[in-house]
C-alpha positions in Angstrom: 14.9 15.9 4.3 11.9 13.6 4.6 12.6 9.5 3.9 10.4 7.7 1.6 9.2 3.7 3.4 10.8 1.2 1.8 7.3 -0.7 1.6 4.3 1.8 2.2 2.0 0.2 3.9 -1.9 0.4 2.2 -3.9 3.2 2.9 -6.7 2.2 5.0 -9.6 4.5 4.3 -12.1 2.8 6.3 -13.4 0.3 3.9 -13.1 -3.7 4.0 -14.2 -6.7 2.7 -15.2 -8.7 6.0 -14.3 -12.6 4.9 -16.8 -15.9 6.1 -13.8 -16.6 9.0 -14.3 -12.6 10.2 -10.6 -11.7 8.5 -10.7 -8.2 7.5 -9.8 -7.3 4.0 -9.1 -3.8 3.2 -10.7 -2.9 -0.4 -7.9 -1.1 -2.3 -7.5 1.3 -5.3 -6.4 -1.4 -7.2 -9.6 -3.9 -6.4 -11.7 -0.8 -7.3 -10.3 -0.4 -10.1 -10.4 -3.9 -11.6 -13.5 -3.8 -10.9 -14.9 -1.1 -12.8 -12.6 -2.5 -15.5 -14.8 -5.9 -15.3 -18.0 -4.0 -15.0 -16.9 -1.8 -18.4 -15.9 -4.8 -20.2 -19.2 -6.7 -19.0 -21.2 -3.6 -20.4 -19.5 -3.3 -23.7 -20.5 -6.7 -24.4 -23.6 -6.2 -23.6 -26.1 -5.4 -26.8 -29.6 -5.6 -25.1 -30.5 -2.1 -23.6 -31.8 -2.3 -19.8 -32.8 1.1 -19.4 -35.6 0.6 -22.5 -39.0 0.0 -21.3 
């Protein structure tokens, strides 16, 4: 029977945010997400057209 961890630790996947004091932060599902949730929230707003030359 396999055992579930009480606290999983994050998934490292090879991808970090590297701070001004060199601390590594690990970029997470979650921080990707909220991010395109900004950036689709930013662009919904947005009424002028970019791409239109």
């Amino acid at each position: 029977m396999l055992h579930k961890r009480q606290n999983p630790e994050p998934e490292m996947n090879g991808a970090a945010i590297v701070l001004s004091d060199g601390r590594e932060v690990p970029i997470t599902d979650t921080m990707v997400k909220q991010a395109l949730d900004n950036l689709a929230q930013a662009g919904s707003t947005d009424t002028t057209d970019k791409c239109a030359s």
